[in-house]
NUKEVO-842065 format. One record per residue: residue in three letters; x, y, z of N, C-alpha, C in turn. Coordinates in pm, 1 decimal. Example, Ala and Ser with C-alpha at 12.3 -4.5 7.8 and 13.67 -1.06 7.14 Angstrom:
+------+----------+----------+----------+----------+----------+----------+----------+----------+----------+
: type :      n.X :      n.Y :      n.Z :     ca.X :     ca.Y :     ca.Z :      c.X :      c.Y :      c.Z :
+------+----------+----------+----------+----------+----------+----------+----------+----------+----------+
:  ALA :   1319.0 :   -569.0 :    780.0 :   1230.0 :   -450.0 :    780.0 :   1320.0 :   -330.0 :    780.0 :
:  SER :   1285.0 :   -225.0 :    708.0 :   1367.0 :   -106.0 :    714.0 :   1290.0 :      3.0 :    787.0 :
+------+----------+----------+----------+----------+----------+----------+----------+----------+----------+
END
This chain:
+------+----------+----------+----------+----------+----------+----------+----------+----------+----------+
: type :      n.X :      n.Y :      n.Z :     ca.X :     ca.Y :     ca.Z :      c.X :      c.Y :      c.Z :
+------+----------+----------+----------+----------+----------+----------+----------+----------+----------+
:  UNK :     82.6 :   -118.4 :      0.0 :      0.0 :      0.0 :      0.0 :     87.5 :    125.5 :      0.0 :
:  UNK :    176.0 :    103.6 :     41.6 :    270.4 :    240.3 :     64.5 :    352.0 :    270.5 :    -79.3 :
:  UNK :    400.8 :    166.3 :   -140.3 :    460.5 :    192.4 :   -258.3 :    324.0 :    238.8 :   -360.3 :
:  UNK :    219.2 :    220.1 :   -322.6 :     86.9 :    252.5 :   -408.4 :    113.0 :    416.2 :   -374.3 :
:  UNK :     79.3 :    457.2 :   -289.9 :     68.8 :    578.6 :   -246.7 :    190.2 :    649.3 :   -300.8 :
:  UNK :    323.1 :    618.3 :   -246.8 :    429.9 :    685.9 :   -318.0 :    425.2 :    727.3 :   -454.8 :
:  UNK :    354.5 :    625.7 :   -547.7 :    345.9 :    611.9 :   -680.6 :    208.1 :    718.1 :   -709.0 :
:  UNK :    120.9 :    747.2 :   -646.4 :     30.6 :    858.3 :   -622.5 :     49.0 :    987.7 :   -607.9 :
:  UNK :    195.9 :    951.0 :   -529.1 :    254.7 :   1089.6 :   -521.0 :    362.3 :   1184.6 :   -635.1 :
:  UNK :    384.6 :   1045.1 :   -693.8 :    489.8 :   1082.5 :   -796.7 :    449.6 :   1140.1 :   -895.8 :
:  UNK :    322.8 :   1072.4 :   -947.4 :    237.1 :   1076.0 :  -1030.6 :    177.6 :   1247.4 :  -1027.8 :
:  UNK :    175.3 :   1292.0 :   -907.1 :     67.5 :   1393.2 :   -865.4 :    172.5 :   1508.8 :   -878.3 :
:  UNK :    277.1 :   1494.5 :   -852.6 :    383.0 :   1591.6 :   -913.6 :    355.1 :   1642.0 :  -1035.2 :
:  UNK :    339.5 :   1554.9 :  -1134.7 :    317.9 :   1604.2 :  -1273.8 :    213.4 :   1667.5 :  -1331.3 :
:  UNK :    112.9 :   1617.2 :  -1282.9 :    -32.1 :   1655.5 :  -1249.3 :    -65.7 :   1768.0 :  -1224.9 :
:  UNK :     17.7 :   1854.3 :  -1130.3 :     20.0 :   1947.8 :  -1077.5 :     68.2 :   2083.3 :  -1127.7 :
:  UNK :    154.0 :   2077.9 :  -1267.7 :    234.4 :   2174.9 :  -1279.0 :    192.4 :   2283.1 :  -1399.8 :
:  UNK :     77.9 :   2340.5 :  -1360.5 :    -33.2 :   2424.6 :  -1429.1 :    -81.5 :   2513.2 :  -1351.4 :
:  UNK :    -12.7 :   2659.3 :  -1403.1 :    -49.3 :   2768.8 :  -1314.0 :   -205.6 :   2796.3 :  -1312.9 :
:  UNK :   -302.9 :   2726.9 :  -1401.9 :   -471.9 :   2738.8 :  -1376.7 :   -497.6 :   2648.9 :  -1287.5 :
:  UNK :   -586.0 :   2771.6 :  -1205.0 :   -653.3 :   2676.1 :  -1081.5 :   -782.0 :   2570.1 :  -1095.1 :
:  UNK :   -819.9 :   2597.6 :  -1202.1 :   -937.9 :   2484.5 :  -1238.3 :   -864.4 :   2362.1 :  -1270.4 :
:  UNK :   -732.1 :   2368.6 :  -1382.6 :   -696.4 :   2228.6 :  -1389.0 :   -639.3 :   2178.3 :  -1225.9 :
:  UNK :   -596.1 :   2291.0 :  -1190.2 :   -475.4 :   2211.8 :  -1047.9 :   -640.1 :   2183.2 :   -974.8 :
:  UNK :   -755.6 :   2204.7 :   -966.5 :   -869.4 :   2175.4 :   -862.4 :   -905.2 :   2029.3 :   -926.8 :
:  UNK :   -931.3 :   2022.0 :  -1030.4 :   -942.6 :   1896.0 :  -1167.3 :   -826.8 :   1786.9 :  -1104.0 :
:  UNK :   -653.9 :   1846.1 :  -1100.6 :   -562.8 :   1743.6 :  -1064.9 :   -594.4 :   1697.5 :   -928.4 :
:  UNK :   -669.7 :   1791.1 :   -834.8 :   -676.7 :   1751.8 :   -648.7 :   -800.0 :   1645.6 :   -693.4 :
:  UNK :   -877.3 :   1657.8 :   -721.4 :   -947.8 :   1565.4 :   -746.0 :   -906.8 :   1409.8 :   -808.9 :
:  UNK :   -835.6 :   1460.4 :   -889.7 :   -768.5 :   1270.7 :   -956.6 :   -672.2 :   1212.1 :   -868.6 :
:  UNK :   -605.0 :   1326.6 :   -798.0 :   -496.5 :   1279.4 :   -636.5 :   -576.7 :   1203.0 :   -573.0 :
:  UNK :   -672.1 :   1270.2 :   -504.6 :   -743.3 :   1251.5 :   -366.5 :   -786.1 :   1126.3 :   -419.0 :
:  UNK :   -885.7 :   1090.9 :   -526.6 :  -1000.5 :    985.4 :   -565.3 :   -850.8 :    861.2 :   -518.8 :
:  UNK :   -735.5 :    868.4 :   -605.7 :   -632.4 :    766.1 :   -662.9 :   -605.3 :    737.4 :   -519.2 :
:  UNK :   -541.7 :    871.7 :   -382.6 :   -520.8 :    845.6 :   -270.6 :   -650.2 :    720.3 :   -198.9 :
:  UNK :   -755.9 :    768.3 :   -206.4 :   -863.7 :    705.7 :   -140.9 :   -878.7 :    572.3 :   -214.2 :
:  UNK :   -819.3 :    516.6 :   -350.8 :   -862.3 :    415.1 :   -411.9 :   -764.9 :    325.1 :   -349.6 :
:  UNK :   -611.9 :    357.7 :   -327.4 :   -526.3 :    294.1 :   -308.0 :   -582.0 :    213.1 :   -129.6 :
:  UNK :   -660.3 :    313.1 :    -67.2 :   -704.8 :    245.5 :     43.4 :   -825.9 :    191.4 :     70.2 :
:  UNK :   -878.3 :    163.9 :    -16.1 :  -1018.7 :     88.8 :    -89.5 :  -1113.3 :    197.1 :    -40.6 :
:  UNK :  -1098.1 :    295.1 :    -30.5 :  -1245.6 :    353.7 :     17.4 :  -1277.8 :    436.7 :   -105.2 :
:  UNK :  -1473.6 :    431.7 :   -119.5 :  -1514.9 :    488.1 :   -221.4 :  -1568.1 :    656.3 :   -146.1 :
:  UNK :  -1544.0 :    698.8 :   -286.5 :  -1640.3 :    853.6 :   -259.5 :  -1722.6 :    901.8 :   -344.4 :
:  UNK :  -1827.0 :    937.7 :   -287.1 :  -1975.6 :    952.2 :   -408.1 :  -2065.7 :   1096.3 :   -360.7 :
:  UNK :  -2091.9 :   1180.8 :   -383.0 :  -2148.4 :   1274.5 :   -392.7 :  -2279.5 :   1252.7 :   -422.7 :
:  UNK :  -2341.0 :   1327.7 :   -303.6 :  -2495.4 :   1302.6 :   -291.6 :  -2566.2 :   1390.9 :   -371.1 :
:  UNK :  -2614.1 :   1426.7 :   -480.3 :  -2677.9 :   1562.4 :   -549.7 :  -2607.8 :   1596.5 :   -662.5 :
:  UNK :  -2612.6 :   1703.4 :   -704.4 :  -2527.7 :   1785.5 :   -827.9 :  -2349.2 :   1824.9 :   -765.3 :
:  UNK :  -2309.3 :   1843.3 :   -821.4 :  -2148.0 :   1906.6 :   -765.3 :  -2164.6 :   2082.9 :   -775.8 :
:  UNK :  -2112.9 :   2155.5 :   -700.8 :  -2123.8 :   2305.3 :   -715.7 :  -2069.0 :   2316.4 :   -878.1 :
:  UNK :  -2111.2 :   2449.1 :   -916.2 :  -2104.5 :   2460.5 :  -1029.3 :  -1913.9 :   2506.0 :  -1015.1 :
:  UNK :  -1883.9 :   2527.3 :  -1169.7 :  -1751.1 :   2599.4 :  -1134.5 :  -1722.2 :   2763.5 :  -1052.8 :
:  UNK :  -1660.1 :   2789.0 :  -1020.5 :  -1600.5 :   2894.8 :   -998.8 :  -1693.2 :   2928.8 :   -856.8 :
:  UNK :  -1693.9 :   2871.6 :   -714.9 :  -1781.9 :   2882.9 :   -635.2 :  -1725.2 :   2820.2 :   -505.7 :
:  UNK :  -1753.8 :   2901.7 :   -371.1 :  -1712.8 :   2869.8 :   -226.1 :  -1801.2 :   2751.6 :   -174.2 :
:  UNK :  -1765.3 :   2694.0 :   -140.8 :  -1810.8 :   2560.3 :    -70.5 :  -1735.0 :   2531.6 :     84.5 :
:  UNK :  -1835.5 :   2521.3 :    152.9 :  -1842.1 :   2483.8 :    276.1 :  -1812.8 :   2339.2 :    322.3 :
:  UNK :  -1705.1 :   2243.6 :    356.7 :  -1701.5 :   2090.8 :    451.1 :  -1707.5 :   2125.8 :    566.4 :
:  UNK :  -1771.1 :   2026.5 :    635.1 :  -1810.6 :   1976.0 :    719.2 :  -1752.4 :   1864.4 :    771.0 :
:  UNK :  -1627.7 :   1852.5 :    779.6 :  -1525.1 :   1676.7 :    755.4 :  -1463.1 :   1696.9 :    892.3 :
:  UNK :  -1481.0 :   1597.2 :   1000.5 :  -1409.0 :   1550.2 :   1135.3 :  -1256.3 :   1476.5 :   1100.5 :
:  UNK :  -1217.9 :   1429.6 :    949.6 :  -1107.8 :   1356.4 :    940.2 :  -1055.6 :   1417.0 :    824.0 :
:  UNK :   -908.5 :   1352.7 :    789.3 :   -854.6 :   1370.8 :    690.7 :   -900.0 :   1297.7 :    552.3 :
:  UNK :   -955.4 :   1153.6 :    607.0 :  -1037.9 :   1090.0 :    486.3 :  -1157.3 :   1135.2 :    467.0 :
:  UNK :  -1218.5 :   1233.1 :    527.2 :  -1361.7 :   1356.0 :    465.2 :  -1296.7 :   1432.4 :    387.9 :
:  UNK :  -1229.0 :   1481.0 :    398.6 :  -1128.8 :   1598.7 :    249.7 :  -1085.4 :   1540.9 :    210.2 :
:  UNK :  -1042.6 :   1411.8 :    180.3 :   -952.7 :   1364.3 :     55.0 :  -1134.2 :   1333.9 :    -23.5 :
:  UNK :  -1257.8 :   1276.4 :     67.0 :  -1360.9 :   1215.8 :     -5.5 :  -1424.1 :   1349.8 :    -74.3 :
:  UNK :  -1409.9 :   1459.0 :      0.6 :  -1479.4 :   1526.8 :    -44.9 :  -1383.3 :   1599.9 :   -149.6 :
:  UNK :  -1287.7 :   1575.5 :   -203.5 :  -1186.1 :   1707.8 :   -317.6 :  -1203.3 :   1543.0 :   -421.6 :
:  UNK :  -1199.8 :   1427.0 :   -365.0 :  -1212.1 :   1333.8 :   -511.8 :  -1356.2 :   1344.5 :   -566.4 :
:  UNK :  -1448.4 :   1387.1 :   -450.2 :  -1624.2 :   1367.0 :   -551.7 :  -1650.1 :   1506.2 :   -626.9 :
:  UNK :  -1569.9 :   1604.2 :   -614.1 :  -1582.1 :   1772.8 :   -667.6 :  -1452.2 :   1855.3 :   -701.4 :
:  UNK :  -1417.5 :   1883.0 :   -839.5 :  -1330.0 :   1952.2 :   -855.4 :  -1304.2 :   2106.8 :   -743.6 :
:  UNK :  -1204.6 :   2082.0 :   -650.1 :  -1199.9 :   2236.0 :   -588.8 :  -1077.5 :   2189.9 :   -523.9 :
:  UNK :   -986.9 :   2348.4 :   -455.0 :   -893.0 :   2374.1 :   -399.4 :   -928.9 :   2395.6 :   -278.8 :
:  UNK :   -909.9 :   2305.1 :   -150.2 :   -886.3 :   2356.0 :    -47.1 :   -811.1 :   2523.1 :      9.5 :
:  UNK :   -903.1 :   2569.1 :     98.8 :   -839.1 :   2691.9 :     69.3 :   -738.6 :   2621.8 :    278.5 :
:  UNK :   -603.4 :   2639.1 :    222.5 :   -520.5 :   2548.8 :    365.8 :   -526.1 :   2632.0 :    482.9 :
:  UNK :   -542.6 :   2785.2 :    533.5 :   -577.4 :   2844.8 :    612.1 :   -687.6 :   2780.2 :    689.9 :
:  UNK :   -755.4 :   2716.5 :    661.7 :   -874.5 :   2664.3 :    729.3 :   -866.9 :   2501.5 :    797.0 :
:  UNK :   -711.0 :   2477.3 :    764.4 :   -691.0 :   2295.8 :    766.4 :   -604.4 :   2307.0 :    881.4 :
:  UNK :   -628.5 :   2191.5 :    961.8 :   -508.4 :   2192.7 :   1073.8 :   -378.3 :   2117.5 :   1018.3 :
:  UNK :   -270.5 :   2157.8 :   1039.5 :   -147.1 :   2170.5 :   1002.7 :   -153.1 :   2038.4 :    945.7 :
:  UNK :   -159.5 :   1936.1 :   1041.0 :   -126.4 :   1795.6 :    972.2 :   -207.2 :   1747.2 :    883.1 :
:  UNK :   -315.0 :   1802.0 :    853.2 :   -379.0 :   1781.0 :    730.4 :   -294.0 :   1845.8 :    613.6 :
:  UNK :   -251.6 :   1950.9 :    611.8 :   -175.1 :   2003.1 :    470.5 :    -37.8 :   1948.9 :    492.9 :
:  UNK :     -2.7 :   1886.9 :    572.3 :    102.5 :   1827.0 :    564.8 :    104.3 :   1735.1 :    494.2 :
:  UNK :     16.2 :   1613.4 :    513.1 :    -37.6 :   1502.1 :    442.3 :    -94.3 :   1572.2 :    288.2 :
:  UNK :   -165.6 :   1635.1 :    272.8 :   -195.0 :   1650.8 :    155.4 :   -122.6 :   1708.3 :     30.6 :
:  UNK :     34.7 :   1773.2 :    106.8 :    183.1 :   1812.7 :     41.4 :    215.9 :   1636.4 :     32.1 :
:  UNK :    198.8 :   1580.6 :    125.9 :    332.0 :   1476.0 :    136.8 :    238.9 :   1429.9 :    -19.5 :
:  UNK :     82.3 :   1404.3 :    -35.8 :     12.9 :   1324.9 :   -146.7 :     45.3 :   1415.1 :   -250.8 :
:  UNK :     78.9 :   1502.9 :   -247.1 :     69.3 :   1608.1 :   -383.1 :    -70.5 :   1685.6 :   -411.3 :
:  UNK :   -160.6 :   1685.9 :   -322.5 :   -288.0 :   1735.0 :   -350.7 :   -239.9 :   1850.7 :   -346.3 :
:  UNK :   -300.5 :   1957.5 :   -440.8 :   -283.5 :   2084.2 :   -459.2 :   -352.8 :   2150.7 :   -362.3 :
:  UNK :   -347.8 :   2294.5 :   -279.4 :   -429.8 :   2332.9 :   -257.9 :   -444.9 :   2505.0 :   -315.7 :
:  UNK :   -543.7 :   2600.5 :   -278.6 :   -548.8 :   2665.8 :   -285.8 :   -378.7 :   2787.3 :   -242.0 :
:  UNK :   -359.6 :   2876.1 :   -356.2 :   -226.7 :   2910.1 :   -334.5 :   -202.2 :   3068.4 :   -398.1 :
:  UNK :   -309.4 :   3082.9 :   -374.6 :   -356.8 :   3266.2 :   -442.8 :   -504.6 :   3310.6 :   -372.4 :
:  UNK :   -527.5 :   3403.4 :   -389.2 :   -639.0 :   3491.3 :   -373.9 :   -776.1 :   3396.3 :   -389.6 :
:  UNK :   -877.3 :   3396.6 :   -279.3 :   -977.7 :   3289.0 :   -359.7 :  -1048.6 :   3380.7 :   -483.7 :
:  UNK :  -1043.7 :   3521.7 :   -478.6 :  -1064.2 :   3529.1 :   -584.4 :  -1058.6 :   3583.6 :   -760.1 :
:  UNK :   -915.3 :   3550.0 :   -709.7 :   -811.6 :   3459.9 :   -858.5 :   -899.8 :   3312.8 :   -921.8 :
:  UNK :   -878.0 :   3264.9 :   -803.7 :   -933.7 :   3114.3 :   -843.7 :  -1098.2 :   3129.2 :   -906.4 :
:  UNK :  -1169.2 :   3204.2 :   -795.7 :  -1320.7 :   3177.1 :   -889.1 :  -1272.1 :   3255.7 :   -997.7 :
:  UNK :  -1221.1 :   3343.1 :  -1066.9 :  -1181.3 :   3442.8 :  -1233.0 :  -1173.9 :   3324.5 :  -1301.5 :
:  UNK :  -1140.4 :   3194.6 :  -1250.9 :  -1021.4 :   3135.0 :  -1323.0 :  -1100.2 :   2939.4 :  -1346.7 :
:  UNK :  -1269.3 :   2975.5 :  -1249.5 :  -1344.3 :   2877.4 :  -1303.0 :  -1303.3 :   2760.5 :  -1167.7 :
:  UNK :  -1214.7 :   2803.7 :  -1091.7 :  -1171.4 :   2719.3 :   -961.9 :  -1272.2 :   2688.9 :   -858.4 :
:  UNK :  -1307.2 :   2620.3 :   -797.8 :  -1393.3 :   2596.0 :   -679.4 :  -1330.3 :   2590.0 :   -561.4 :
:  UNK :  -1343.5 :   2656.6 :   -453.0 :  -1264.5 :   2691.3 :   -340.4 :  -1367.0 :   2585.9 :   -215.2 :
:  UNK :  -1283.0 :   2515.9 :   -125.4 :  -1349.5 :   2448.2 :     -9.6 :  -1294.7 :   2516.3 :     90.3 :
:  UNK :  -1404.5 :   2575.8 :    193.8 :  -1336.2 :   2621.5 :    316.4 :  -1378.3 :   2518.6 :    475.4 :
:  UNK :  -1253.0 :   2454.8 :    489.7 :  -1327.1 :   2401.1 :    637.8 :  -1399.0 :   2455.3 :    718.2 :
:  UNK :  -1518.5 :   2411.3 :    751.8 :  -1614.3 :   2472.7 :    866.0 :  -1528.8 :   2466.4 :    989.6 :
:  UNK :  -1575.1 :   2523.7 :   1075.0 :  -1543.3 :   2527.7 :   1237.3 :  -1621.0 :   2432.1 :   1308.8 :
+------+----------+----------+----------+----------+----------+----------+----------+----------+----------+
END
């Protein structure tokens, strides 16, 4: 499982190297899903997905609620809102997060997630 993940990560390097925030929200999404596949867990979205370019609110007690919730919806975590060891983990996976102005990102068709309190 770990060489899976490494290989997730390697992968997610490349993935990543696009100054548009819709593709890098597009790449957090193919990270996270690949992260969560490598550990058999599924993620499915209940309803429509926010449209593009739009703030969204989680609601997630764990780190496997934001990986489920950035693989079922293209968007950038905005990391101000994450406790440390979550963006730690999500550097170590290569998940992109939010890394400009959120709103650069909505100009730019990006979907921004802000952790609730």
């Amino acid at each position: 499982m770990i060489a899976r993940l490494l290989g997730v990560a390697v992968d997610a390097r490349s993935a990543t190297r696009t100054r548009n925030l819709r593709q890098r929200a597009l790449a957090a999404q193919w990270i996270a899903a690949n992260v969560l596949g490598v550990s058999r867990v599924r993620a499915r979205l209940d309803g429509s997905p926010p449209g593009n370019g739009c703030v969204v609110s989680i609601h997630a007690t764990s780190l496997r609620a934001i990986l489920a919730t950035i693989a079922s919806m293209p968007v950038l975590v905005h990391p101000a809102t994450l406790p440390m060891r979550w963006r730690a983990v999500l550097k170590i996976f290569g998940v992109p997060v939010l890394d400009q102005p959120v709103e650069t990102a909505l100009a730019q068709g990006a979907s921004v997630a802000l952790l609730a309190a």
